[in-house]
N, C-alpha and C positions, 0 to 999 in steps of 0.2 A: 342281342346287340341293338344297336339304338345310333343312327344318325341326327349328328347335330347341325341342322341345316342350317342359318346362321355363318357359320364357322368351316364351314364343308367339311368336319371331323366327324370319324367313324370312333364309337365307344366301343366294348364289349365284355364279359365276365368270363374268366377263364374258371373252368372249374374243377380241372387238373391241377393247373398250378395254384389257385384259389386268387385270383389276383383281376384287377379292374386294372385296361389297359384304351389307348387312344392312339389315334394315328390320323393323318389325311385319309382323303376318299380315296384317294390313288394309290393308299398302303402305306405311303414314306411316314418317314419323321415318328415312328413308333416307340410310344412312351408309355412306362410302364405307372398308372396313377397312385394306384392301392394295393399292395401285399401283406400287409402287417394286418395282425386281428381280421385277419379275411378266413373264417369257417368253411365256406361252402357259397359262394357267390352264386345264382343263379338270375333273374332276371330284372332285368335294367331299362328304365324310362330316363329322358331327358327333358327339362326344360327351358330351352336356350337362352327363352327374354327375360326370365328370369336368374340365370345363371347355376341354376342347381341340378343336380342327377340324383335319382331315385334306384336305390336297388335293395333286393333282397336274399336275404342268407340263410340257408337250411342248415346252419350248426348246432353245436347242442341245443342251441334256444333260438329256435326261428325267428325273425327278425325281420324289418324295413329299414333301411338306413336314410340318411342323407346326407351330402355336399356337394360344398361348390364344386365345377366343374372343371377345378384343375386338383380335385382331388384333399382342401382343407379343410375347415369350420366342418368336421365329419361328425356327425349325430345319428342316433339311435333316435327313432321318431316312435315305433313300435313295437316289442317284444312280447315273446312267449307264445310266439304264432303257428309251430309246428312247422309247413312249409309251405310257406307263401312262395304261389308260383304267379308270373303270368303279369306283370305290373303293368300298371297303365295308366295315363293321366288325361283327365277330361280339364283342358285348357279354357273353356268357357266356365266354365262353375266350379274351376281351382279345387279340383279332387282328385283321390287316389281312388285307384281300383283293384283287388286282386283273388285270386285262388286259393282257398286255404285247401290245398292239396289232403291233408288229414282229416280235417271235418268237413269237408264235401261240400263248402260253402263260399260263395260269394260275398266279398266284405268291401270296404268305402270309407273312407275318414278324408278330411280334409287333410291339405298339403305341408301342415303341422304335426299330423298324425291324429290329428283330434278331431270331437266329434264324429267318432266312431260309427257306423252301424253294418246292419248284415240286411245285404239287397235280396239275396237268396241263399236259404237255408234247406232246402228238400228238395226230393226228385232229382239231386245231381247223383252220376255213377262214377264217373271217372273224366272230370275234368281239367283240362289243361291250359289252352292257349283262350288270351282276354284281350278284348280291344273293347274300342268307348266308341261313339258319333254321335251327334247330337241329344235326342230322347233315349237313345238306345246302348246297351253294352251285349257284344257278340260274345260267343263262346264252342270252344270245340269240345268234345267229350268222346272219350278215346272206345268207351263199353257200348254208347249208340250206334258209333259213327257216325255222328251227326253234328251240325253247324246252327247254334239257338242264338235265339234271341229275345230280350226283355227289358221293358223300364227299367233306367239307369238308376231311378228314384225307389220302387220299392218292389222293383222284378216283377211286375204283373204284366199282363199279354205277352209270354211268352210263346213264342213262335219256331217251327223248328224250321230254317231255310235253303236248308243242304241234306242230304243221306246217303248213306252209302259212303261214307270216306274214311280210310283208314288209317288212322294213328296221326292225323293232321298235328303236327309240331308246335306253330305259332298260327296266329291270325291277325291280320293288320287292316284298317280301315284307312285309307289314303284319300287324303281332301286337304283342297290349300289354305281350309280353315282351322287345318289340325299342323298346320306347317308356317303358324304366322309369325309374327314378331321380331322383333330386332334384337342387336346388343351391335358393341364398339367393332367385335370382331368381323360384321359384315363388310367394313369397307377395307380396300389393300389387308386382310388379314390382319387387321388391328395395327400394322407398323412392323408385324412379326417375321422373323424368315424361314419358321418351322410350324409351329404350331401356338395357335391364340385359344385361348381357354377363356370364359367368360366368367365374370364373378358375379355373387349376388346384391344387389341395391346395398343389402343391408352390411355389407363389408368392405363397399368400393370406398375409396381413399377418393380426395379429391384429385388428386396427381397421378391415378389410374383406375380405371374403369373393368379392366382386366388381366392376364398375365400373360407372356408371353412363354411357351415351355418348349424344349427341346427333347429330343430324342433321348432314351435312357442312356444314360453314361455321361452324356453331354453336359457340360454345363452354359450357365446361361452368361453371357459376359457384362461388363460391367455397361454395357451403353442396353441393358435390361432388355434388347432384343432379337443380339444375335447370337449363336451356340459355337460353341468349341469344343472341339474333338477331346476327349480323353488324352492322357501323355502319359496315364501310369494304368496296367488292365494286367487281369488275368484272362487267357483263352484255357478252357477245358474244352477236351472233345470226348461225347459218347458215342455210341457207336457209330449214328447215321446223324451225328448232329457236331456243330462248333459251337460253342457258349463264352456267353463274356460278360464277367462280373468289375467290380471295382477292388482295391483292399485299401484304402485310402479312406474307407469307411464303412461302417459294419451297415450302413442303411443302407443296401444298395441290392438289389435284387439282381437274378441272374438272368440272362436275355439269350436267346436262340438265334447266329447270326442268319442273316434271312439267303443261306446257300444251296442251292435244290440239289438234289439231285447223288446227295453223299451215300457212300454203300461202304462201312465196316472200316471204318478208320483205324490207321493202326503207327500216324505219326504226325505230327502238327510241327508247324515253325512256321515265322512273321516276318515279312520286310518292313520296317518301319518305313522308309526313303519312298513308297509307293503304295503304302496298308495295303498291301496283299497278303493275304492268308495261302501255306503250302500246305498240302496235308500226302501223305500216301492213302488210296485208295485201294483197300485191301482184297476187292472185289475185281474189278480190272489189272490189280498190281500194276498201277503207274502213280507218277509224280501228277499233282495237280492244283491249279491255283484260282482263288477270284478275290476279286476286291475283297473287302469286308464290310462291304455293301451290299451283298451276294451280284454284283455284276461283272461282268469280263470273263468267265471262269473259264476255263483253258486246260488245255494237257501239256506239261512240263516235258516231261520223260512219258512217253509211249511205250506202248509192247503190244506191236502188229502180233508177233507170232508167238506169244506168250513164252517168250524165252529170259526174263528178269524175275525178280522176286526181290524189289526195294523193299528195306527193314526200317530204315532210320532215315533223316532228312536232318540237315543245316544246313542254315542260309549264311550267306555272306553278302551283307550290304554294301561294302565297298568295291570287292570285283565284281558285283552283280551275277552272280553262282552260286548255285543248289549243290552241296553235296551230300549224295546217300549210297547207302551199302546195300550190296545186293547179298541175301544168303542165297543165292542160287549159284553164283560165281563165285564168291566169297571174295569182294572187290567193293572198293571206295571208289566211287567214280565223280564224275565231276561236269554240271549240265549248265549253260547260262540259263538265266531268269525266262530269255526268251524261246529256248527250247534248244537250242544246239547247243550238240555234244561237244565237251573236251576232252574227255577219257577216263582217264582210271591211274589213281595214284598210291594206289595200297590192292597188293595182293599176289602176295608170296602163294606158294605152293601152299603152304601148311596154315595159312590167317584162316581165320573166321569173324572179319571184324561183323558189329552187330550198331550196337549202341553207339551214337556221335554227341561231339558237343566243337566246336568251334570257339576260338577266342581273334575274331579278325584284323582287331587294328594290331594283333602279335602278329596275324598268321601263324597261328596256332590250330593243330587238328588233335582231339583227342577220342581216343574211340576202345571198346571194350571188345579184347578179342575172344572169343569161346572156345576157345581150344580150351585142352585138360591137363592141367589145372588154367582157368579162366587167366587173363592179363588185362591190366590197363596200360594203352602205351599212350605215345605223343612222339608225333613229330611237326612239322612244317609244312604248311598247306598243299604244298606240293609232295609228298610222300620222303623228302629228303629227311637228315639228320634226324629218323625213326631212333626211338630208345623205349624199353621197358618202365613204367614207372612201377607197376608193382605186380609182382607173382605170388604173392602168399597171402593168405588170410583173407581169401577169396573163392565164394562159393558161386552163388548166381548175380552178378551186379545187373541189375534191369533199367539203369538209368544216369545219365553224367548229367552235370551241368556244369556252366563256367561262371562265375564271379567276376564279371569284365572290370568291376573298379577299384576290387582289393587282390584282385589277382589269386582264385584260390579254385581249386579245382572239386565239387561235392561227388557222392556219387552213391546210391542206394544198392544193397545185397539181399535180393529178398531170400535168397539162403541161408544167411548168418542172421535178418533181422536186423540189419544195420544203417545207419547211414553218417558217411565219415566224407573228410578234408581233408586235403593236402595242398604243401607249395605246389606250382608248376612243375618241379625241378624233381617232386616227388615227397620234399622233406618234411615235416611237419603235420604228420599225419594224423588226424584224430579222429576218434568215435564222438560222433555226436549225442546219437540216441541209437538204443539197440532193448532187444527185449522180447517178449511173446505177443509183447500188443501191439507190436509192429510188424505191417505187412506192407511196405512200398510199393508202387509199382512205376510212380513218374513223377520225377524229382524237380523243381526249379529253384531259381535265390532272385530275389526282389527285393533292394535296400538291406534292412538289417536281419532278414528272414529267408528261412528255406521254406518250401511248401511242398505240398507230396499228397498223391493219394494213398488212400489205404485200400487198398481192392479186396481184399475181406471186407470190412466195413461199407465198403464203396460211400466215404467221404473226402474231403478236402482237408489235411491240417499244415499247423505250421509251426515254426518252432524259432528261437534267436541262432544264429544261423553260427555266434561263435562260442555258445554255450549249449546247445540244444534245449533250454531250458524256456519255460514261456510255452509251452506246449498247450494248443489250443483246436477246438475243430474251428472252420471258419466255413465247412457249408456243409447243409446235410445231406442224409442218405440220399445217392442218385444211381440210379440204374445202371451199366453198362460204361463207368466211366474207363476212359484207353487212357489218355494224354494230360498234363498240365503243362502250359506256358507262359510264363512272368515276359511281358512286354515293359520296354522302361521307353523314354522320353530320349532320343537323338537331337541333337541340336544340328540340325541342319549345314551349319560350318564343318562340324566333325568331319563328316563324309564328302560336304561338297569338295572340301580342302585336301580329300586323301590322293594319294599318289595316283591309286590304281581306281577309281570313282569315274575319270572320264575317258570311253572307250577303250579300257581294261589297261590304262596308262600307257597304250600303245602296244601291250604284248600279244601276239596273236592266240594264246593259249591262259598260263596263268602267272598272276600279278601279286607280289608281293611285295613288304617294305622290308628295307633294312633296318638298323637302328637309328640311322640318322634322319628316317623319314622317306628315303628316296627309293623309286621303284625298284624292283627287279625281277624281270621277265624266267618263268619257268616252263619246264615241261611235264606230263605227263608220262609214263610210263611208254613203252618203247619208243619216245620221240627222243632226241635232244636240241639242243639250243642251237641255233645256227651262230655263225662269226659274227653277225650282225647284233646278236644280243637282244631280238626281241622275237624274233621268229624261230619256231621248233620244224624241225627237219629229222627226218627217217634215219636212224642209228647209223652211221658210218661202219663199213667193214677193214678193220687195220689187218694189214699187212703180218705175215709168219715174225715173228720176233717183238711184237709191239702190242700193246695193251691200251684201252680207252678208259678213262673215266667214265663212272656212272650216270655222270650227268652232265660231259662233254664229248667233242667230237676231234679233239686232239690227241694223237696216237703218240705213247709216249714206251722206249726200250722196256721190255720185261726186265732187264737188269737193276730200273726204277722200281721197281715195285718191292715193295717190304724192305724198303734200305734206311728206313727210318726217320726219311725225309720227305712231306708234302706234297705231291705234285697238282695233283688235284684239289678244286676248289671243296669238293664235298669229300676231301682225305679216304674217297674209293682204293688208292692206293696203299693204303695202311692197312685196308682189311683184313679177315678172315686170312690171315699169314700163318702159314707153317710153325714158322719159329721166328723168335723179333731176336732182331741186335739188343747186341749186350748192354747198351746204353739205353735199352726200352722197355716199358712191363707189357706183360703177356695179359689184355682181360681174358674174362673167364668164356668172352664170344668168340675169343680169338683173333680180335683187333690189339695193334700195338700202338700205342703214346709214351710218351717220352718220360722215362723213371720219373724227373722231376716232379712232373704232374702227380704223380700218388700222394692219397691224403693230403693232397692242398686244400682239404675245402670243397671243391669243384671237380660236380661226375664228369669226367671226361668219357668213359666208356660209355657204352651206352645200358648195360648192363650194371653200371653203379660200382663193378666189384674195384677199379682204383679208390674208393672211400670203403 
């Protein structure tokens, strides 16, 4: 690594990912310079008054490179070097200096790469770290353990100044004659508000002396000095990490967000209205969140006494609520943003829900139940008006998503090998892509495209989302990837404007819209709605002869019930009936609707079988 003093910006060479990256001294504003044609990146010199960075590369053909120091005008200064370690720049006499790790020699060309020579060629054993200071160039050597020294000009009087030291890494000479010079970027940060990058004499424009860069993803705006957030991103997560690329363009490297402390990820989702990142942590089994800054990070949903086991998570940005499924209880529950519980809205005796996906400005919940044979159902964010969308031709579905703009429901079977569509309502179901080369494991839809991992392969593809056709990878093999998440652009009105956006639109529990836009306050599971209409209260016990709604607190004659007439707002009363009047059809659940309904078009059962 290499600080650009000038500029207070910290360089460095990644040699993992193969990639030249920059940030402040204080770590922010972390910008990714150089990934492309990057072999093997290893050691890196700055020259700030000059505007240029020096590094070099141990790939097939060892290498010196050069450029400016926001990363363009990049050149190859000197090849075929084996590997050059150790670089270094002697600022008074505008020279290089390095390591050729291979031939055990010490080399020198000016800052061109020219005028070549070799300062010392014998008696090295194993040496590594190089620095300059006036007459002299220091060196550590890994076989002596020892710290030398000799003329910078033709390596005679060398001196050994150190022994005994083992495996010394780097070595630096620090002097404020090795730290002088200017550029634009010394004063207010060049006018910048993230990061100033200096350019070299020979490419300054008259109209700028420097550039201004932002953080990777950011772009730069048009008054060329302040940054804007991203509006369109992918989040992956591998096991102890979150990652965030672009697809808006294939140039775009992938970034690690800066969140500490992740242990075995095993589910991701996003507030846009707050950029917080949720994830399940599959090591503590709890809900948890941080900026995506890595600041604030928090526990959502808790587990003092290890009694939950969250599967799945989705967020709801307009009631400001996390919902996830526990397989340990086999319940959909329901947490605000900021940590209090609401309850649980799905979990019959017999569920197994697993997989979630959310469509909020519907209120819409849809979720993948495990029982045998597997279901995809839907109902209403409150656990009301539940209906089956499909029971067949369903093996392992490992993942849903929702299509917020075209309204279409995807969903990945890593059992069949598949990944299909359908309406809402369930109709219009199709195979997108199916096959042997398909191994799904986390599905999303971003504009005109679906994306999905392949967990065999452990890459990223994607595909046209109403052809399946267009099939492409779009990142390579990575390790341990769990999750994908397509983030889109909220316009701020959307939600500010929604019913249930300020202070859960008044309901003490949960907030939903009708069709015309206006709230309506729900409950959770053993709660119901009090007469008030916004607050949930503890079930009412009616009286010998009289029967409640499911989802009210009005006791209405058992002679109401299965008469073939409505009483209830969530038509509890019409259920699971013995036998329906002769004016009614019998679904195959055992709910009754009204004859006329069959084959209109419109499932009324929940079970589809009136169509």
């Amino acid at each position: 690594m290499a600080v650009d003093w000038v500029a207070r910006n910290l360089y460095w060479t990644d040699m993992g990912s193969n990639r030249i990256e920059v940030c402040r001294l204080n770590g922010s504003s972390r910008k990714v310079l150089l990934w492309q044609n990057m072999d093997d990146p290893r050691a890196l010199a700055l020259d700030p008054s000059e505007g240029y960075m020096y590094w070099t590369d141990w790939g097939t053909s060892g290498r010196i490179e050069r450029a400016a120091m926001d990363g363009s005008h990049r050149k190859v200064l000197i090849g075929k070097l084996g590997r050059p370690n150790s670089l270094t720049i002697d600022y008074a006499e505008r020279r290089l200096y390095w390591i050729d790790i291979n031939a055990l020699k010490i080399d020198s060309s000016d800052l061109a790469g020219n005028h070549r020579q070799s300062i010392i060629d014998d008696n090295l054993f194993d040496p590594y770290g190089l620095t300059q200071y006036q007459d002299f160039i220091y060196w550590t050597d890994w076989k002596t353990s020892t710290i030398e020294r000799a003329n910078k000009t033709n390596g005679e009087n060398r001196t050994v100044i150190q022994k005994n030291l083992d495996h010394v890494m780097d070595i630096l000479v620090y002097h404020t004659s090795r730290q002088s010079g200017w550029n634009p970027c010394a004063v207010n940060n060049g006018g910048c508000t993230h990061l100033c990058l200096a350019l070299p004499v020979s490419v300054q424009h008259k109209s700028y002396t420097h550039r201004c860069g932002c953080p990777t993803h950011y772009s730069l705006a048009s008054d060329n000095k302040t940054c804007i957030f991203p509006q369109r991103f992918m989040l992956f997560s591998q096991r102890n990490s979150i990652n965030r690329f672009l697809v808006d363009t294939l140039d775009s490297p992938d970034i690690t967000l800066p969140i500490h402390g992740i242990k075995n990820i095993k589910a991701i989702d996003y507030d846009p209205v707050e950029s917080f990142v949720y994830w399940i942590d599959g090591r503590t089994k709890t809900v948890r969140k941080s900026h995506i800054n890595g600041t604030k990070v928090s526990v959502v949903v808790p587990n003092p006494n290890d009694n939950i086991h969250p599967y799945d998570i989705a967020v709801d940005l307009f009631s400001r609520v996390v919902f996830w499924s526990c397989s340990q209880h086999n319940t959909i529950n329901v947490t605000t943003m900021k940590g209090s519980a609401v309850g649980t809205v799905i979990g019959d005796e017999d569920d197994r829900p697993r997989y979630l996906a959310l469509h909020p400005s519907k209120g819409l919940l849809f979720w993948v139940n495990m029982i045998h044979p597997p279901l995809i159902e839907r109902a209403n964010i409150d656990g009301h008006m539940r209906r089956i969308l499909f029971s067949t031709d369903l093996d392992r579905p490992v993942s849903l998503t929702v299509d917020i703009f075209d309204n279409y429901l995807f969903w990945a079977d890593e059992g069949l090998k598949k990944i299909e569509r359908s309406s809402f309502s369930g109709t219009e179901r199709k195979v997108l892509l199916s096959g042997d080369n398909l191994h799904p494991l986390s599905l999303t839809v971003l504009e005109k495209h679906i994306y999905w991992i392949d967990h065999e392969q452990q890459i990223i593809e994607m595909a046209n989302k109403e052809t399946g056709g267009e099939r492409q990878r779009i990142q390579a093999r990575m390790p341990l990837l769990t999750n994908l998440l397509a983030v889109n652009y909220v316009d701020p009105d959307r939600y500010s404007n929604h019913p249930c956006f300020n202070k859960n639109g008044g309901c003490s529990h949960l907030c939903l819209t009708t069709e015309n836009n206006k709230k309506r306050c729900s409950c959770p599971l053993e709660l119901v709605l009090s007469s008030d209409r916004s607050s949930c209260i503890d079930i009412p016990v009616c009286p010998p002869g009289k029967f409640r709604c499911f989802s009210g607190v009005t006791c209405f004659p058992d002679d109401w019930r299965c008469d073939g007439i409505t009483e209830c707002d969530d038509m509890s009363d019409e259920m699971n009936c013995d036998e329906c009047k002769p004016h009614q059809f019998r679904c195959q659940n055992g709910d009754c609707i009204d004859s006329k309904l069959k084959c209109d078009g419109i499932p009324h059962c929940k079970d589809f079988s009136d169509e």
